[in-house]
PDB file of N, CA, C, O and CB in Angstrom:
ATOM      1  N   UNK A   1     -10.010  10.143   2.940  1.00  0.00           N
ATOM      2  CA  UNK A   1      -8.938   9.250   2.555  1.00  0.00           C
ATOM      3  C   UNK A   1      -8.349   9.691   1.218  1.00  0.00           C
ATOM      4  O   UNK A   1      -9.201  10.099   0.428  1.00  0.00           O
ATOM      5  CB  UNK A   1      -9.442   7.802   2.477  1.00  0.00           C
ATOM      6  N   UNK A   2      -7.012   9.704   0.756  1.00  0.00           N
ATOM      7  CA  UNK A   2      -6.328  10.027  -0.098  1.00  0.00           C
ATOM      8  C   UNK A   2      -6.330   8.842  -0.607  1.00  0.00           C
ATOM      9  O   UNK A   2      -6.349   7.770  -0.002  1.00  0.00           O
ATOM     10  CB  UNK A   2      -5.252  10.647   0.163  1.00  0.00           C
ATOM     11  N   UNK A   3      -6.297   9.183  -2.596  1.00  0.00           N
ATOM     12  CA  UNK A   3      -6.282   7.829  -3.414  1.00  0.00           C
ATOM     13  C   UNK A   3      -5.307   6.971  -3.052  1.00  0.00           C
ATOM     14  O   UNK A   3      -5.612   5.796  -2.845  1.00  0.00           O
ATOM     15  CB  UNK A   3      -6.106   7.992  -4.835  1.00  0.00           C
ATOM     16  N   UNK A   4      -3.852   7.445  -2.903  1.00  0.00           N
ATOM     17  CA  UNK A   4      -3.132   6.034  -2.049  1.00  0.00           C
ATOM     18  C   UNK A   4      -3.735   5.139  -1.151  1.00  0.00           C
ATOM     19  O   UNK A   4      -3.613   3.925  -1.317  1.00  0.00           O
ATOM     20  CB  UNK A   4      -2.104   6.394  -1.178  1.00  0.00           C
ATOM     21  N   UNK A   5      -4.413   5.644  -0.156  1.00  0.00           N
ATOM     22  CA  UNK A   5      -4.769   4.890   1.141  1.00  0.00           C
ATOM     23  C   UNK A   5      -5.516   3.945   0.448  1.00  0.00           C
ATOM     24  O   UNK A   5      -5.317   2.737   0.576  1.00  0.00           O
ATOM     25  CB  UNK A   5      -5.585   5.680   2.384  1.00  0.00           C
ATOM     26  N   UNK A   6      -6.641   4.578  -0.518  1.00  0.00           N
ATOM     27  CA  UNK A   6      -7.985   4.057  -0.689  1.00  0.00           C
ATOM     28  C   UNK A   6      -7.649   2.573  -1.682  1.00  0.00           C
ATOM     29  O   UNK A   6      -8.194   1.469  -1.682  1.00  0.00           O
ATOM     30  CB  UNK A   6      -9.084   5.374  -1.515  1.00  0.00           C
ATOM     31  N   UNK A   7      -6.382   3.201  -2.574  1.00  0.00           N
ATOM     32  CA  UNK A   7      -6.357   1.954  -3.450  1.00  0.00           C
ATOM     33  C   UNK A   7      -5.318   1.160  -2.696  1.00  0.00           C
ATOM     34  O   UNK A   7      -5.333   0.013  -3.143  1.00  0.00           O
ATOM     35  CB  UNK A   7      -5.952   2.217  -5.099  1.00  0.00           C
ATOM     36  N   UNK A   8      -4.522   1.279  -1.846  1.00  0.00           N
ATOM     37  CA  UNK A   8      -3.825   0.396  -1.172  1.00  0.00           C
ATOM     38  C   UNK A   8      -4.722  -0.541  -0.500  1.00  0.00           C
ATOM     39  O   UNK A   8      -4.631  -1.762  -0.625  1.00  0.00           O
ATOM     40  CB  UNK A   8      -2.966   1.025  -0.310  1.00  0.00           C
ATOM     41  N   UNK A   9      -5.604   0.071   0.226  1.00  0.00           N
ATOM     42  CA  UNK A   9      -6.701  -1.096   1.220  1.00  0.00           C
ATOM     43  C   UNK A   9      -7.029  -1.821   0.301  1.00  0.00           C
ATOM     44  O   UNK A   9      -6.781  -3.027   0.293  1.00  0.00           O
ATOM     45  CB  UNK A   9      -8.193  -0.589   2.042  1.00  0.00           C
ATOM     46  N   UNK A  10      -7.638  -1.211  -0.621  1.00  0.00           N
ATOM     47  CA  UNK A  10      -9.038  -1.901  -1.745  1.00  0.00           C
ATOM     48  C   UNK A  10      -7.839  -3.274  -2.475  1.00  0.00           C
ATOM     49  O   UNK A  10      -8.133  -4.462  -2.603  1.00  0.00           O
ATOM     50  CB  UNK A  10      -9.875  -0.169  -3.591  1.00  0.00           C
ATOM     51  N   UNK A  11      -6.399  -2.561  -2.876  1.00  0.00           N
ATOM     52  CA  UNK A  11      -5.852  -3.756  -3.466  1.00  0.00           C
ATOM     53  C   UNK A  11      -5.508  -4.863  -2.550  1.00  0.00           C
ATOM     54  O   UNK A  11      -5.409  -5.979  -3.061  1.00  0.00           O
ATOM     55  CB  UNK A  11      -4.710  -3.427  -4.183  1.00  0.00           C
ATOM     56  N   UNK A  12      -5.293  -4.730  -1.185  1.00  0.00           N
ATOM     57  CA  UNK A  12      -4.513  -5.535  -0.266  1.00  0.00           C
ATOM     58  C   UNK A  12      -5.661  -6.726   0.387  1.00  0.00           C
ATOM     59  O   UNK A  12      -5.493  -7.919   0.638  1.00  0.00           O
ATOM     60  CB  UNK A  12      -3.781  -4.438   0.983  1.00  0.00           C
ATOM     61  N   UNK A  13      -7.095  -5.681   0.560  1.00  0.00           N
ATOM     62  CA  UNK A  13      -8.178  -6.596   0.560  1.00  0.00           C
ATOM     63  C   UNK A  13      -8.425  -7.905  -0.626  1.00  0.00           C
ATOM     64  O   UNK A  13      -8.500  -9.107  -0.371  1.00  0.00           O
ATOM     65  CB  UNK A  13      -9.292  -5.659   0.506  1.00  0.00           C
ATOM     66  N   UNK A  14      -8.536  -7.115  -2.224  1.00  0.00           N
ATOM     67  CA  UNK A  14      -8.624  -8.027  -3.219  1.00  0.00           C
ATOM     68  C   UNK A  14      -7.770  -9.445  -3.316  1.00  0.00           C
ATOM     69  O   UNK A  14      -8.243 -10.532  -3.646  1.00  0.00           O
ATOM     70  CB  UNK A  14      -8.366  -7.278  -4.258  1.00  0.00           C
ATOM     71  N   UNK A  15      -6.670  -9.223  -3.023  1.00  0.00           N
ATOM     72  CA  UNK A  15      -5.684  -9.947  -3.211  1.00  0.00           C
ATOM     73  C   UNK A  15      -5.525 -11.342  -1.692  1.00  0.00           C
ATOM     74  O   UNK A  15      -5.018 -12.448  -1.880  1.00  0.00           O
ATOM     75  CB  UNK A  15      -4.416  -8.714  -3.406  1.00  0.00           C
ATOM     76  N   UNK A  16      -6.010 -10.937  -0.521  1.00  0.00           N
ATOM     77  CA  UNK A  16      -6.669 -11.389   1.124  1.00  0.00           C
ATOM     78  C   UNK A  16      -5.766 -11.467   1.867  1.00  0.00           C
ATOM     79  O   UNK A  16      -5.757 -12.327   2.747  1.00  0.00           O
ATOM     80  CB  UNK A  16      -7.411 -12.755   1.389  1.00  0.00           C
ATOM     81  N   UNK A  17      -4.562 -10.405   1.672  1.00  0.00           N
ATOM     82  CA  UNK A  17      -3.469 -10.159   2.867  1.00  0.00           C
ATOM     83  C   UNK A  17      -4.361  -9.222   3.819  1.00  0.00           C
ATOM     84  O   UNK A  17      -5.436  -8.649   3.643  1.00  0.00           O
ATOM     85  CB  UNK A  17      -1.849  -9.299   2.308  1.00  0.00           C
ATOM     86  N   UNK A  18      -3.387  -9.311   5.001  1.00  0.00           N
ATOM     87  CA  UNK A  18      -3.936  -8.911   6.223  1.00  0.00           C
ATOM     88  C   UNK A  18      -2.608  -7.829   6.128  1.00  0.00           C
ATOM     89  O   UNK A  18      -1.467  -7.807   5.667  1.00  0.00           O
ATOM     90  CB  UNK A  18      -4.173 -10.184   7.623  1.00  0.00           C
ATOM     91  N   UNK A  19      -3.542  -6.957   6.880  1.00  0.00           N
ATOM     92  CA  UNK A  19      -2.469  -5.228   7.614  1.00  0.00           C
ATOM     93  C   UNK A  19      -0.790  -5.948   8.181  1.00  0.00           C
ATOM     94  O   UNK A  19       0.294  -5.378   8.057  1.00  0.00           O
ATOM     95  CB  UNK A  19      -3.647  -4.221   9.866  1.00  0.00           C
ATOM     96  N   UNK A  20      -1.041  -7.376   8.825  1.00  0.00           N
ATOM     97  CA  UNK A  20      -0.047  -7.667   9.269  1.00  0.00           C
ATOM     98  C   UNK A  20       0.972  -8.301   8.012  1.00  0.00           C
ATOM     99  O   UNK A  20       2.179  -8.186   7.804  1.00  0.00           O
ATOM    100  CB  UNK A  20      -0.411  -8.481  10.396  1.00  0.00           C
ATOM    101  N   UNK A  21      -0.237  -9.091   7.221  1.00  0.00           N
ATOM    102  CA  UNK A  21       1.413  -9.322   6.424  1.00  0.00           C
ATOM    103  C   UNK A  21       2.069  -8.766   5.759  1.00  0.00           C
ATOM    104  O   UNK A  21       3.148  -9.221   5.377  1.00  0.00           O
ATOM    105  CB  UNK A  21       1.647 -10.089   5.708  1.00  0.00           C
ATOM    106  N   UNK A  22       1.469  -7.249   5.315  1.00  0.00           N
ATOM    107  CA  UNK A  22       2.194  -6.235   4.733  1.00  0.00           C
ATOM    108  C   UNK A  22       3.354  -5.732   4.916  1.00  0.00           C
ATOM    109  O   UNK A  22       4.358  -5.560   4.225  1.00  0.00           O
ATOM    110  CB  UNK A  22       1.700  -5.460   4.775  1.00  0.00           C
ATOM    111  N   UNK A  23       2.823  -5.386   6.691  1.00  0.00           N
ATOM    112  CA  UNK A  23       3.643  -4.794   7.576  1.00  0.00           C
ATOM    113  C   UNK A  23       4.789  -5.617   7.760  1.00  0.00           C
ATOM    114  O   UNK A  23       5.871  -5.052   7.598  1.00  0.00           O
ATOM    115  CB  UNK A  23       3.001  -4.518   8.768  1.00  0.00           C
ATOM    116  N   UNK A  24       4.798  -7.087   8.126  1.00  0.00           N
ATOM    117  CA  UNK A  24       5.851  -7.698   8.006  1.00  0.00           C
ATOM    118  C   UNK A  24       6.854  -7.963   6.814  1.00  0.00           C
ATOM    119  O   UNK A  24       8.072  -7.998   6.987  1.00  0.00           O
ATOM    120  CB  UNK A  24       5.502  -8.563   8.388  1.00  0.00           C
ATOM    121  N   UNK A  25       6.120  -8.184   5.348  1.00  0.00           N
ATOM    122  CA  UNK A  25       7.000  -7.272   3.812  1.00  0.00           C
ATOM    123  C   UNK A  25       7.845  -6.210   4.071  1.00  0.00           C
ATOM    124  O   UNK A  25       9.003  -6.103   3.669  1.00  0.00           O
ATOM    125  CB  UNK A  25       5.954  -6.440   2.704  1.00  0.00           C
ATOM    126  N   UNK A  26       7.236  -5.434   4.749  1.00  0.00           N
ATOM    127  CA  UNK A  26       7.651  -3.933   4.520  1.00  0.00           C
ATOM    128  C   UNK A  26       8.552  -3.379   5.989  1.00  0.00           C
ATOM    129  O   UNK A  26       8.908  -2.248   6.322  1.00  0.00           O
ATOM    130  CB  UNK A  26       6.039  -2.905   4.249  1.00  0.00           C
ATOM    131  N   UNK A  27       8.680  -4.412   6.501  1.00  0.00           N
ATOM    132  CA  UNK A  27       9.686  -4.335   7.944  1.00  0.00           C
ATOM    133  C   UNK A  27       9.096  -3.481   8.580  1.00  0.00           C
ATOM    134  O   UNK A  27       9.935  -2.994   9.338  1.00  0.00           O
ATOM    135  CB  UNK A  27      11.265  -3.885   7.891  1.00  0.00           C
ATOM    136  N   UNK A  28       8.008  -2.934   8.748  1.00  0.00           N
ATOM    137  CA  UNK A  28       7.547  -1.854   9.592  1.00  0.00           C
ATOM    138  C   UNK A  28       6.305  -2.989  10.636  1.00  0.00           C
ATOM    139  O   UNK A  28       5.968  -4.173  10.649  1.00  0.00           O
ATOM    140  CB  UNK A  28       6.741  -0.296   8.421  1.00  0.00           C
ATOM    141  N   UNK A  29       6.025  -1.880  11.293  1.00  0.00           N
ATOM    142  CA  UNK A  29       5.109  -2.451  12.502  1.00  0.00           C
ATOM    143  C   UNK A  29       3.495  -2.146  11.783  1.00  0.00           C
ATOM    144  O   UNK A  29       3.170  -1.130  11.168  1.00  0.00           O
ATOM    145  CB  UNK A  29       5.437  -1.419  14.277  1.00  0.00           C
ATOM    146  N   UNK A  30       2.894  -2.991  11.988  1.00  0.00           N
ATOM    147  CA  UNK A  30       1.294  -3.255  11.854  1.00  0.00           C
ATOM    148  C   UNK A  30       0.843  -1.613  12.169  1.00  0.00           C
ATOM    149  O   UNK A  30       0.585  -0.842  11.244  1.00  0.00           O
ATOM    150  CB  UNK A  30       0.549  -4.622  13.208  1.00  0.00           C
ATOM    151  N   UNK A  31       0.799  -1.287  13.324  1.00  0.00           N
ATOM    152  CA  UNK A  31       0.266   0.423  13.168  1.00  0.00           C
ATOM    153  C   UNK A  31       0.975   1.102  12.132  1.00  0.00           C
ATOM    154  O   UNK A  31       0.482   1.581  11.110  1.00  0.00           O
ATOM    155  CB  UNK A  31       0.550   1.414  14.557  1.00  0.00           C
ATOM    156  N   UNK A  32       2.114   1.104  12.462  1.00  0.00           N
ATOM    157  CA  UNK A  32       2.623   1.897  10.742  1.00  0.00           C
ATOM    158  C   UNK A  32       2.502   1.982   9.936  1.00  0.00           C
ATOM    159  O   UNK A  32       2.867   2.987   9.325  1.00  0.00           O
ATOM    160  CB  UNK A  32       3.265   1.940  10.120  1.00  0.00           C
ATOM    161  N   UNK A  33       1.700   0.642   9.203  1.00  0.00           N
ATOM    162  CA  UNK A  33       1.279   0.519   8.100  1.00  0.00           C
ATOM    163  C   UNK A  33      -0.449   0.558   8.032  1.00  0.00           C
ATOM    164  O   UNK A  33      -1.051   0.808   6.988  1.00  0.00           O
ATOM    165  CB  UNK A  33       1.944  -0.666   7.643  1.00  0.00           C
ATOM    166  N   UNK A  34      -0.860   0.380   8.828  1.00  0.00           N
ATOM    167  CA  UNK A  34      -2.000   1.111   9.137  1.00  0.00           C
ATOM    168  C   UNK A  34      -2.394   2.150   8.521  1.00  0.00           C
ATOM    169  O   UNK A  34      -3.203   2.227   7.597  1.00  0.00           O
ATOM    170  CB  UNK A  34      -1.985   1.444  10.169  1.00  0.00           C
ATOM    171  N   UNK A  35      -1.425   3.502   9.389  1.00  0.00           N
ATOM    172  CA  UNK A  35      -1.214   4.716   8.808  1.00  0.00           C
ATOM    173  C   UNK A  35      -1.333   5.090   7.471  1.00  0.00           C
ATOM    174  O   UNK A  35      -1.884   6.098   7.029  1.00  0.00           O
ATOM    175  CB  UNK A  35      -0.211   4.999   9.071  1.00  0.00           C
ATOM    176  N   UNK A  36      -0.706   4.088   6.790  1.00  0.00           N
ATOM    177  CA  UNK A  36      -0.632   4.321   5.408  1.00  0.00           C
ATOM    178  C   UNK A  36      -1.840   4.201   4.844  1.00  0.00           C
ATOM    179  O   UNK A  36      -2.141   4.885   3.866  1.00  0.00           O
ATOM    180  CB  UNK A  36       0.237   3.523   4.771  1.00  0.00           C
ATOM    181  N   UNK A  37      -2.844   3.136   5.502  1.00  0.00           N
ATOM    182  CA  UNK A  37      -4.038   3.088   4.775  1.00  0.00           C
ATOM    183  C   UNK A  37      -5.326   4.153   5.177  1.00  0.00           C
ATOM    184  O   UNK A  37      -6.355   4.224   4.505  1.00  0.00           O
ATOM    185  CB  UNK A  37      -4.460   1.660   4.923  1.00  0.00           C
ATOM    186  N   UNK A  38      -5.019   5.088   6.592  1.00  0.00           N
ATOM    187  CA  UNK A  38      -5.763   5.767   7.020  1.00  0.00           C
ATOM    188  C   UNK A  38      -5.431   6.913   6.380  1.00  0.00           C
ATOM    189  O   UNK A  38      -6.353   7.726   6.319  1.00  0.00           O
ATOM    190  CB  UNK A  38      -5.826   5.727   8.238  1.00  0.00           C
ATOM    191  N   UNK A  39      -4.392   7.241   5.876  1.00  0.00           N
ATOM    192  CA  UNK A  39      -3.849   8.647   4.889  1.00  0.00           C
ATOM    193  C   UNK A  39      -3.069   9.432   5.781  1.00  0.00           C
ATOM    194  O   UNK A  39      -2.970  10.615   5.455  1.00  0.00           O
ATOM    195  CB  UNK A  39      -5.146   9.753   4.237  1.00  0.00           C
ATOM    196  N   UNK A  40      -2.346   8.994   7.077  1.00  0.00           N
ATOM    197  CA  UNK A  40      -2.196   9.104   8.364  1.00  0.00           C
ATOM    198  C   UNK A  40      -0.508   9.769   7.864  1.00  0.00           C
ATOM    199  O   UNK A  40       0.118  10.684   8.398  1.00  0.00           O
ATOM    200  CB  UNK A  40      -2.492   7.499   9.416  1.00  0.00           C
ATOM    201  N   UNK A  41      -0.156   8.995   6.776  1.00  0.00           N
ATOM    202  CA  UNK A  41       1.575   8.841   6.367  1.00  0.00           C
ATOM    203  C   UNK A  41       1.396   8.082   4.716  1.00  0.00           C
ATOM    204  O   UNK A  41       0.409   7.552   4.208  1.00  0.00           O
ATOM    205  CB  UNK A  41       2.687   7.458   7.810  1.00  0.00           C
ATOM    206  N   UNK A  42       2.541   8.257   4.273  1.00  0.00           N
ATOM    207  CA  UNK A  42       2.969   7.679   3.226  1.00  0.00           C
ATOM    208  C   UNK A  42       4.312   6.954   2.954  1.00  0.00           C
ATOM    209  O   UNK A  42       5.095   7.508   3.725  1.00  0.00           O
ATOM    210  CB  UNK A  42       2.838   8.494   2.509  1.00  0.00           C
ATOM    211  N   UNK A  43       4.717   6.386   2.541  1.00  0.00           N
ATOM    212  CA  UNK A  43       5.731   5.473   2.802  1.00  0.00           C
ATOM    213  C   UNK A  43       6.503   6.243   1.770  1.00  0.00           C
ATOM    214  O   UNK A  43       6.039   7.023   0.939  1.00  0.00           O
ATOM    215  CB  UNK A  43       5.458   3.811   2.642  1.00  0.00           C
ATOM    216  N   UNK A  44       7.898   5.860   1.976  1.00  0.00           N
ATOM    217  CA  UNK A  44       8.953   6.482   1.158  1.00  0.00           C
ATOM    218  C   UNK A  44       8.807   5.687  -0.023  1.00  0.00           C
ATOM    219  O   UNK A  44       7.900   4.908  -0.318  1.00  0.00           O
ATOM    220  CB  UNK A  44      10.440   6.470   1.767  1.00  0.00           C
ATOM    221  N   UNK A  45      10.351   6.160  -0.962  1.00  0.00           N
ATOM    222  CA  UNK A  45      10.132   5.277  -2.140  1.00  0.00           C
ATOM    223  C   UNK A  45      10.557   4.080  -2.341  1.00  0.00           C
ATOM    224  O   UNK A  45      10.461   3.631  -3.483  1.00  0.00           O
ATOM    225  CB  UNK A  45      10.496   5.740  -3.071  1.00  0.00           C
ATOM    226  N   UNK A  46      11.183   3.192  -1.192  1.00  0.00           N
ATOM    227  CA  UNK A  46      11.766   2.051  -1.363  1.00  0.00           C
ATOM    228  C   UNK A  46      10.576   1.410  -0.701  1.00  0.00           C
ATOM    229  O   UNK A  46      10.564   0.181  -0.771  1.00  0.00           O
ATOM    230  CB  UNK A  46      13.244   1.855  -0.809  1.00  0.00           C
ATOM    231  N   UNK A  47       9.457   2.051   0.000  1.00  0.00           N
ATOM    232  CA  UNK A  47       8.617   0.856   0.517  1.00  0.00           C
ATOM    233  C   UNK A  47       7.491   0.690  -0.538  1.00  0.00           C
ATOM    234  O   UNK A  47       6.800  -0.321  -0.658  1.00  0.00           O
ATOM    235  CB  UNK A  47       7.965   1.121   2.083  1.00  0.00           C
ATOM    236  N   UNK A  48       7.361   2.257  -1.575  1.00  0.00           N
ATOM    237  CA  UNK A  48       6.284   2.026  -2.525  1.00  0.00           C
ATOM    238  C   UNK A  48       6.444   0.901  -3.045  1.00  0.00           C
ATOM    239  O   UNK A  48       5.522   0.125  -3.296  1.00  0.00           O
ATOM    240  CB  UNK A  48       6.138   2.918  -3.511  1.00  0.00           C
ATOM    241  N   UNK A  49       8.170   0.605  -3.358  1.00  0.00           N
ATOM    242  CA  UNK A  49       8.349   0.003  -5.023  1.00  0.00           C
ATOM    243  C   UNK A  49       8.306  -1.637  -4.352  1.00  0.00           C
ATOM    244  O   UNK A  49       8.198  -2.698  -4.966  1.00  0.00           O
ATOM    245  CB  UNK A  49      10.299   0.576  -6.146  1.00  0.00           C
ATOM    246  N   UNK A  50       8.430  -1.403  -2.909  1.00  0.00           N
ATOM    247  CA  UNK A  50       7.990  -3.246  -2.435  1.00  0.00           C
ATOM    248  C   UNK A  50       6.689  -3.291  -2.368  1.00  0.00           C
ATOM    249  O   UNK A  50       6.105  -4.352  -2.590  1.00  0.00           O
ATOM    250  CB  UNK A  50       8.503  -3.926  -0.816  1.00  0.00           C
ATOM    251  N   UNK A  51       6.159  -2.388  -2.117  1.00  0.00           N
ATOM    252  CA  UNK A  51       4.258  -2.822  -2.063  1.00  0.00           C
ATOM    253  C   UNK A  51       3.777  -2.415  -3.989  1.00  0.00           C
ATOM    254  O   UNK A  51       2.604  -2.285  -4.340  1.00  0.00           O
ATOM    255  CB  UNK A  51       2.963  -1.139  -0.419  1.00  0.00           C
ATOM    256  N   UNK A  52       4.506  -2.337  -4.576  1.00  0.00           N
ATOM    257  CA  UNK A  52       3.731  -2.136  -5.710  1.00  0.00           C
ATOM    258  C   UNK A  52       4.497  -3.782  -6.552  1.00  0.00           C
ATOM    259  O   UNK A  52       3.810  -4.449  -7.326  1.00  0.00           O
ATOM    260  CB  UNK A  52       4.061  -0.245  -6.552  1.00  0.00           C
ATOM    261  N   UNK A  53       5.443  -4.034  -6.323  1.00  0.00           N
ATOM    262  CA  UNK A  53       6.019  -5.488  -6.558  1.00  0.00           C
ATOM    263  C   UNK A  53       5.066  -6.278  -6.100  1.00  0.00           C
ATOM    264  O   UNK A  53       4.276  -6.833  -6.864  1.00  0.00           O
ATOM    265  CB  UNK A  53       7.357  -5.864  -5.867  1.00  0.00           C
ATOM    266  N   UNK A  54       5.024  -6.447  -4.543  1.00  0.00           N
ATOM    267  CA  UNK A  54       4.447  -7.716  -3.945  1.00  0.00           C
ATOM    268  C   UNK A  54       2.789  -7.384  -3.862  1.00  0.00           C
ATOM    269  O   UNK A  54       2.122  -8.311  -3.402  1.00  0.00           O
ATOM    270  CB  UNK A  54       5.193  -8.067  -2.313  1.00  0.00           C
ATOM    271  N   UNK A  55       2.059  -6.181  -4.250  1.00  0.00           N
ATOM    272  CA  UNK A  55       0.498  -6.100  -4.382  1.00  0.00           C
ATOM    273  C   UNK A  55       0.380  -6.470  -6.456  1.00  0.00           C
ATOM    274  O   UNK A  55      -0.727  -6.569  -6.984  1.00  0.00           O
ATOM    275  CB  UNK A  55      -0.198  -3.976  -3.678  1.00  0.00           C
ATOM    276  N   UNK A  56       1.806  -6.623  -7.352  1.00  0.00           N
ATOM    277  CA  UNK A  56       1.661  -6.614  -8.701  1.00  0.00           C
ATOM    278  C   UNK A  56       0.744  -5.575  -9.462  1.00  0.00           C
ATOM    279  O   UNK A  56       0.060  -5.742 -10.471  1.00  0.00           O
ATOM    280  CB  UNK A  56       1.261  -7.826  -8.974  1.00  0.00           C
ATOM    281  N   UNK A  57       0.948  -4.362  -8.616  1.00  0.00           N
ATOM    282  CA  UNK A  57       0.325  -3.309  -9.320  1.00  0.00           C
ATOM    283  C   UNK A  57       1.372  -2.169  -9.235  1.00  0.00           C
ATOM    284  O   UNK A  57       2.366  -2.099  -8.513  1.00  0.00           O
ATOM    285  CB  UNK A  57      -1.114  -2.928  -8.710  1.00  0.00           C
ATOM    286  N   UNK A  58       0.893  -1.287 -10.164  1.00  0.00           N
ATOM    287  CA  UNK A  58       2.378  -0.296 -10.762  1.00  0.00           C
ATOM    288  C   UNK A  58       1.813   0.644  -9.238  1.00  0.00           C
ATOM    289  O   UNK A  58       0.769   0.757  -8.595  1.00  0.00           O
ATOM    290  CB  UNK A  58       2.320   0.879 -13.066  1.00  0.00           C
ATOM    291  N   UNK A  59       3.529   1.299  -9.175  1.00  0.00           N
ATOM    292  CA  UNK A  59       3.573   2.452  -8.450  1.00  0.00           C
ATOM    293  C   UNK A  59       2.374   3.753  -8.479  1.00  0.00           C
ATOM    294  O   UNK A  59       1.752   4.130  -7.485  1.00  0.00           O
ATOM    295  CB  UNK A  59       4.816   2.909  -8.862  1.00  0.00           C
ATOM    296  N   UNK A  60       2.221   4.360  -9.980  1.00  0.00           N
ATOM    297  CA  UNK A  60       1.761   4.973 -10.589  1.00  0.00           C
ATOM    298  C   UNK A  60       0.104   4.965 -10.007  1.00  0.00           C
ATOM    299  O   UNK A  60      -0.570   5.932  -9.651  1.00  0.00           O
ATOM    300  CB  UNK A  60       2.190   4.582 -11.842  1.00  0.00           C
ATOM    301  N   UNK A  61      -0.287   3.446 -10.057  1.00  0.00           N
ATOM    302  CA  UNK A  61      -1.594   3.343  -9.929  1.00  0.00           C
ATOM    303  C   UNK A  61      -1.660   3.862  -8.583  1.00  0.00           C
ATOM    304  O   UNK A  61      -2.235   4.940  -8.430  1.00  0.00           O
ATOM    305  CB  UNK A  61      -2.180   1.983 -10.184  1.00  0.00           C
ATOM    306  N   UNK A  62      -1.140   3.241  -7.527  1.00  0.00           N
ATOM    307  CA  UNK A  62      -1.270   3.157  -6.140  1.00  0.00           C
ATOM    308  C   UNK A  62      -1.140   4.747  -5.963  1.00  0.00           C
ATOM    309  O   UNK A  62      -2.009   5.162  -5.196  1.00  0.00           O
ATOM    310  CB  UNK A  62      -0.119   2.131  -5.333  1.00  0.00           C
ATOM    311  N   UNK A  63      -0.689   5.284  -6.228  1.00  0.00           N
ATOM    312  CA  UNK A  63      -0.633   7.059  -6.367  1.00  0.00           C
ATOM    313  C   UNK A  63      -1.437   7.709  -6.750  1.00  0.00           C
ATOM    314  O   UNK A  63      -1.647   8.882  -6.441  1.00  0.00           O
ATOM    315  CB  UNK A  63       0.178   7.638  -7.092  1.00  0.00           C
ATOM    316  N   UNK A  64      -2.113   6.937  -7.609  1.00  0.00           N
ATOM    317  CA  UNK A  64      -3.338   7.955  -8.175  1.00  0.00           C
ATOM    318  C   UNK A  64      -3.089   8.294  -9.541  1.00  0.00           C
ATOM    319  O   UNK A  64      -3.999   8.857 -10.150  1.00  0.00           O
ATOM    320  CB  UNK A  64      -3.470   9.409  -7.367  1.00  0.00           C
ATOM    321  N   UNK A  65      -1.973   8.041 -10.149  1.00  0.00           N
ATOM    322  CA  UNK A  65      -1.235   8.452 -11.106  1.00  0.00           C
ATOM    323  C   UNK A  65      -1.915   8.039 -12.635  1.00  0.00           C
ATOM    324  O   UNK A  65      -1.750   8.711 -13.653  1.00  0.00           O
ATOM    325  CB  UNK A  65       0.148   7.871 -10.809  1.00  0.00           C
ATOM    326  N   UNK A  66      -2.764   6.700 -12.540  1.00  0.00           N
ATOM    327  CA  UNK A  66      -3.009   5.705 -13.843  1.00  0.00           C
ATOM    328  C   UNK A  66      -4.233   5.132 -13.380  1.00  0.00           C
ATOM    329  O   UNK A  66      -4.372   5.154 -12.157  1.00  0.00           O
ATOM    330  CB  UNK A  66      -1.784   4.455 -14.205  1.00  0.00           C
ATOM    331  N   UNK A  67      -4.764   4.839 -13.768  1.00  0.00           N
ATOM    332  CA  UNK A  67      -6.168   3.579 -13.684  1.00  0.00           C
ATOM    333  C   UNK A  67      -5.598   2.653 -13.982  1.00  0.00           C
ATOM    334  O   UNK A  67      -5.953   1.742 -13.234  1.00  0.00           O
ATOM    335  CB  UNK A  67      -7.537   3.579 -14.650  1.00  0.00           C
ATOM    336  N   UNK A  68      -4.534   2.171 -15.008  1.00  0.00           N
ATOM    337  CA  UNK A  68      -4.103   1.173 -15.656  1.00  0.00           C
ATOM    338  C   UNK A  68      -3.119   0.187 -13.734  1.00  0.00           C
ATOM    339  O   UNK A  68      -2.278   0.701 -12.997  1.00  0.00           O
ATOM    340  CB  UNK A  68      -2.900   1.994 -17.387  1.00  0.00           C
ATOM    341  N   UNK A  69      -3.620  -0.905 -13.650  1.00  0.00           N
ATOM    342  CA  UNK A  69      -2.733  -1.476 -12.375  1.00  0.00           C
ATOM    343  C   UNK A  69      -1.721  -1.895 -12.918  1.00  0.00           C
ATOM    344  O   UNK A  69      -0.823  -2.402 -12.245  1.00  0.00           O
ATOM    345  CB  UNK A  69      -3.268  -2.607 -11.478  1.00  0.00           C
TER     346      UNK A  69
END
């Protein structure tokens, strides 16, 4: 698993959304976003900057980029 995937699950778990309500945020379908957490795909940059809004953690982190969320 790539640090995206890993800190996307780990944050989406913390926080107690489900794969589906992401997927429904992010207008994509439940497997699609799946993907994202299996390291399967990565989302462009307009879906980062909605999952790093609505998870309240920076882009940066979710990338691997910062420790700082």
């Amino acid at each position: 698993m790539s640090t995206f995937s890993e800190r996307l699950q780990q944050v989406r778990k913390e926080q107690g959304f489900s794969r589906k309500e992401i997927a429904d945020i992010l207008e994509i379908t439940p497997r699609a976003y799946q993907y994202y957490e299996e390291g399967k795909r990565e989302p462009n940059y307009d879906k980062l900057v909605v999952l790093a809004r609505y998870l309240k953690v920076s882009s940066d982190y979710l990338l691997g980029l910062s420790d700082d969320r």
